[in-house]
N, C-alpha and C positions, 0 to 999 in steps of 0.2 A: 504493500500500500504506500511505502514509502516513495518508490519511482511515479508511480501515479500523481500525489502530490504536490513532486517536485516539474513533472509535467506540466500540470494544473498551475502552477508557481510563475512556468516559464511562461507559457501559453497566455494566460489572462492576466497577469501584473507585471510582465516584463516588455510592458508598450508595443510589441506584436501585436499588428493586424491581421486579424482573418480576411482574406481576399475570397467572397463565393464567385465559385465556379459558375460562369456562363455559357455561351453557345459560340463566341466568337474566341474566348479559350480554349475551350477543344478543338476546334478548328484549327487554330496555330500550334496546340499539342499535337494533332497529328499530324500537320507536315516538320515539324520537329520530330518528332518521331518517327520520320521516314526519314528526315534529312540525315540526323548523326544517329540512327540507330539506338534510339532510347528506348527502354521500360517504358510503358504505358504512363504511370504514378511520376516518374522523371520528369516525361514531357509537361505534364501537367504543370509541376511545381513549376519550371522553366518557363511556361506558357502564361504561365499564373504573374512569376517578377516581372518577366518582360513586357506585361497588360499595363501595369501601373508606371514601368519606369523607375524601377528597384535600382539603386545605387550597386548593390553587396550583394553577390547572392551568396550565403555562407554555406559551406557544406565541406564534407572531408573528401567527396568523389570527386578526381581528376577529370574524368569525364567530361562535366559541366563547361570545363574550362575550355573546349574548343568547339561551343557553344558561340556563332559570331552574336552580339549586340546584347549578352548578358555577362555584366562585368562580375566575375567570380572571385572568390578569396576561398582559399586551399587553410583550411584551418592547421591540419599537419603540418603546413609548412611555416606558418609563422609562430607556433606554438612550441616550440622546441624546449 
């Protein structure tokens, strides 16, 4: 219950917005996910920064990064 929580912690008081899902996000999920070969759930999150104009997109997956027009931060690499 503890990870849940801290979920709950991160999620709703740590100024994270939730972004709902639309019709013109999927849409751009799945030619992101034909373009660089993403998971389904990937494209999405991807499709989702990229609606708003997200600065950051944080995550530990390489992948994202050669993602063109979403600026990525490689958390393993600056975390050392």
């Amino acid at each position: 219950m503890i990870l849940i929580s801290n979920y709950e912690q991160l999620i709703f008081h740590a100024g994270i917005n939730l972004i709902p899902i639309n019709r013109s996000i999927l849409v751009a999920a799945t030619k992101l996910r034909v373009k660089y070969k993403l998971k389904t759930p990937d494209a999405i999150h991807a499709a989702t920064a990229m609606s708003i104009g997200c600065n950051r997109f944080i995550t530990n997956d390489k992948g994202f990064r050669n993602i063109a027009g979403l600026p990525t931060l490689i958390l393993s690499e600056i975390l050392v």
